[in-house]
N, C-alpha and C positions, 0 to 999 in steps of 0.2 A: 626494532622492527618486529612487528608479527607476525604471526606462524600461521601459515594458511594451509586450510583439510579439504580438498575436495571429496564428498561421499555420496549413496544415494540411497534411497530407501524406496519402497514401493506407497506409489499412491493410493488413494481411496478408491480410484475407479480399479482398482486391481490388475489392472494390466502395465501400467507405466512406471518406469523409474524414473522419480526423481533428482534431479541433479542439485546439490545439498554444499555449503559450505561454510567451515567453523574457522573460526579467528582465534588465537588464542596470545598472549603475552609471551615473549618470546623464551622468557624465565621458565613458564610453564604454572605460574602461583598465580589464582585467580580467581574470586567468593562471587561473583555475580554474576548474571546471565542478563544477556539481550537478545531477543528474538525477530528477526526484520523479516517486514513483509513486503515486498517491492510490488509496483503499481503496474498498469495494465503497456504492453508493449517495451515491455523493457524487462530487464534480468538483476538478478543478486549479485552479480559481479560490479556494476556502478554502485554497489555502495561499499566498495571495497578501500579509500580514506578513511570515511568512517568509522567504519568496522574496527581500522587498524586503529585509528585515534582511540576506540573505547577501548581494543586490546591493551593497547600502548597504557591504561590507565588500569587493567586489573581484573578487565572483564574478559567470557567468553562471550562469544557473537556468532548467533548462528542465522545460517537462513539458507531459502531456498528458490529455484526457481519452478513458479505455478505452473501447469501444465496447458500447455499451448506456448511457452516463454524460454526462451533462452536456449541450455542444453537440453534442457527435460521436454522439448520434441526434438522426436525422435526423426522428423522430414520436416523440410520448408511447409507440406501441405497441411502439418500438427499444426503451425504457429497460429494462435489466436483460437484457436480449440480446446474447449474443458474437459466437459465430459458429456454422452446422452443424455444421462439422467442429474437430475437437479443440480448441474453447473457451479454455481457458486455456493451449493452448500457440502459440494466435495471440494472444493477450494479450502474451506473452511475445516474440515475432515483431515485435510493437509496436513494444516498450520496445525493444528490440535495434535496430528501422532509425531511433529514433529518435536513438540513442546514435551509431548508423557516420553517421548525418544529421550531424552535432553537430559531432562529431571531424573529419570531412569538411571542416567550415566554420572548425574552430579544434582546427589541428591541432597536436599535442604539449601540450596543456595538459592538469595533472594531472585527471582523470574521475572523478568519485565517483557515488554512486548509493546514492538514500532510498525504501523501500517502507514506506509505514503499514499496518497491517492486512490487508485482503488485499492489499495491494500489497507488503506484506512476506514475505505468501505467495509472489506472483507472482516479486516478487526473490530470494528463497530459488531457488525452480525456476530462475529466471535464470543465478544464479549458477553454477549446476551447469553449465551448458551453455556459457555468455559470460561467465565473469566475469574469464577472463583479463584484463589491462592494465589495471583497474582500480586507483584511489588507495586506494581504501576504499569499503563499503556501510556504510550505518547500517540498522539492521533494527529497525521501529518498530511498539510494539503488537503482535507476533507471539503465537502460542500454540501449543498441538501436541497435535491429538488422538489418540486410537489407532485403528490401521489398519481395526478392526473399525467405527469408527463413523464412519468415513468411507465402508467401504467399504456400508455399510446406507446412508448417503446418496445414492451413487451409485447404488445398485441401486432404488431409492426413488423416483428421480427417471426413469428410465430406465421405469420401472414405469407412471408416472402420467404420462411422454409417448406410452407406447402408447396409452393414451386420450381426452388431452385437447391434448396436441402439446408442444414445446418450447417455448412463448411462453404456457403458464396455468403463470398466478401462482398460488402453493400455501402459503394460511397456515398451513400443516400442517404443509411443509417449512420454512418461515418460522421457526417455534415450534421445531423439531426444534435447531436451533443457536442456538437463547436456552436453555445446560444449566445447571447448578446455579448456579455463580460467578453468574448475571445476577440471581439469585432477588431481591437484596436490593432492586434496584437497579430503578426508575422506566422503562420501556423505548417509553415514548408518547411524550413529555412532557408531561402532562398536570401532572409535579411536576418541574418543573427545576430546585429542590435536590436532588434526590434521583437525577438524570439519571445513566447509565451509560456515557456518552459525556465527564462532566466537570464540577466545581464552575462552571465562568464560565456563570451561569441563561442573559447578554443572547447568547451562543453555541446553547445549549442552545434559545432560545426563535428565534433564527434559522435553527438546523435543522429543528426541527418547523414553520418554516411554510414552508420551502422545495418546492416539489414535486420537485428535482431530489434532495432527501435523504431524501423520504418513499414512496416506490413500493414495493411488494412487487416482489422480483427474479423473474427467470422459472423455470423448470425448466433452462434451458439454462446462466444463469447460475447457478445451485446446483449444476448440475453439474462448471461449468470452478472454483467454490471447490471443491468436497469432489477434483476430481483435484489441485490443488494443494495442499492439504492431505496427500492419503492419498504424493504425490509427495516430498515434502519430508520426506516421515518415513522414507522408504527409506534401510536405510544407505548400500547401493549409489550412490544420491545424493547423500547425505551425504561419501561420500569422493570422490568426484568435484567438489567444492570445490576451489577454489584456494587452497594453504595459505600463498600470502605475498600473500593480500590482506586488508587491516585491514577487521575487521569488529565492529561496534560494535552491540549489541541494547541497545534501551535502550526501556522503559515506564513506565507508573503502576505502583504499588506495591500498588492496586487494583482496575483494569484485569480485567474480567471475562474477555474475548478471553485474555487467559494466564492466567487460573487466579489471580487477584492474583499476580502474581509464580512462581507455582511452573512453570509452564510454560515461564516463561523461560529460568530456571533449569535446566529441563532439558533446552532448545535448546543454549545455554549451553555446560553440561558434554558434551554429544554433539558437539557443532562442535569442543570444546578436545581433547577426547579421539579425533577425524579430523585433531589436527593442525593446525591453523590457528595460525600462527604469533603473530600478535599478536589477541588476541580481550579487548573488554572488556565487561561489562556493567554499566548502570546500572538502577536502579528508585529511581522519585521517591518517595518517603514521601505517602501522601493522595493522589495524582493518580490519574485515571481512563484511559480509554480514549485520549481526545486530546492528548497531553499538550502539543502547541503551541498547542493552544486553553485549555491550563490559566489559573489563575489565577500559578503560577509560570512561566510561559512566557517571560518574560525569563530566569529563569536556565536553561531548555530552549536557547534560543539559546542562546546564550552557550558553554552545554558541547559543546553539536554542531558550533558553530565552532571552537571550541578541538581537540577530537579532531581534527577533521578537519585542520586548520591544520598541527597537531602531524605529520601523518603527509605533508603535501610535500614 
């Protein structure tokens, strides 16, 4: 079993600590790193299987929760709050001082780096900027809208904080990024068969009573997703990629956040065609939105080990 650290370090907006947590083999002997980045409405503690699975095999595994997430607010009224100033690119600020945190402490061991949904976003934008020295990123649950409905988001949002401020929650804006792909799909869970997040119900029925997974996000957080979003779609960003770092997109095959699959798909062919020397993609057949919470979630491990394995 693995060894679990809770820590915290100060964020980029300089005022908050963050709530921080490392995995390690229970031996203590361990050459590689993972760095997880967890998705909007949710905390670093659900990827705590995981975690342990890659400890249990040799690695460290660290990660965090973003601020406005989990323990790192500090009141129910932080949840879904970044920061004033440029939102998703002190998200981003994060993830970086926690990576030079990391490397600091265990240096020369090969660095990898996991973003789920918007955290796949956030590592997209990452990459452009830090992704030098990196093993490999796995880019998990991603999708890719067009610039125009991002940029109606933004402007959306910016619109309805003249009035009611950065921190009113908007199920208006809420509803605006539930688009077609989710129509099928249960989004309470009030049916967790039929959940858009994932077949495992006893998963499904643990997020909806969670209140750390259930808050309507603010204006400030819709903000910092639709600029990583409308960011990540810029070619200019796009080529600004490191092209000899392995990068691995991999989702449900159902997965509403990419268009089931076809949004991948065209992450995919834009990353291969900027160049990125070794790029693979997978999509699970039936799997939804989480796919480490899936019900095949052993063979989810397993292959994210193996890529990654394969590329030290």
């Amino acid at each position: 079993m693995a060894q679990k650290e809770d820590f915290t370090f100060r964020s980029n907006d300089r005022k908050t600590d963050l709530h921080a947590v490392m995995w390690t083999p229970n031996d203590g002997r361990y050459d590689r790193v993972l760095q997880l980045t967890h998705g909007m409405v949710e905390y670093i503690d659900r990827y705590a299987p995981f975690a342990e699975f890659m400890a249990d095999h040799g690695w460290l595994v660290v990660g965090h929760d973003h601020l406005g997430h989990g323990q790192s607010a500090a009141t129910p009224e932080d949840l879904g709050y970044f920061a004033p100033d440029d939102p998703s690119g002190t998200l981003v600020e994060d993830m970086h001082k926690l990576r030079l945190m990391t490397q600091e402490d265990h240096p020369g061991l090969p660095y990898f780096m996991l973003g789920h949904s918007m955290g796949s976003y956030l590592l997209r934008k990452y990459l452009s900027s830090y992704g030098e020295g990196l093993s490999g990123a796995v880019i998990m649950g991603t999708g890719q809208s067009p610039d125009s409905a991002a940029k109606m988001g933004i402007a959306l949002t910016k619109f309805l904080a003249k009035i009611h401020g950065w921190r009113y929650r908007s199920k208006f804006i809420q509803g605006l990024t539930y688009t077609k792909p989710y129509k099928k799909y249960d989004l309470t869970g009030h049916d967790p068969s039929n959940c858009w997040l994932g077949k495992n119900e006893e998963i499904v029925k643990s997020y909806y009573g969670d209140p750390f997974c259930t808050y309507v996000f603010t204006l400030n957080g819709y903000l910092g997703l639709f600029e990583s979003v409308l960011f990540d779609n810029q070619d200019e960003n796009i080529a600004a990629l490191p092209k000899d770092v392995p990068m691995l997109l991999v989702s449900g095959a159902d997965d509403p956040v990419g268009d089931c699959g076809e949004a991948v798909k065209s992450v995919f062919e834009r990353y291969k065609a900027a160049g990125i020397k070794d790029i693979t993609m997978k999509l699970y057949a039936g799997d939804r939105h989480e796919i480490l919470n899936e019900l095949d979630k052993d063979t989810v491990f397993a292959d994210l080990l193996r890529w990654m394995e394969e590329r030290i």
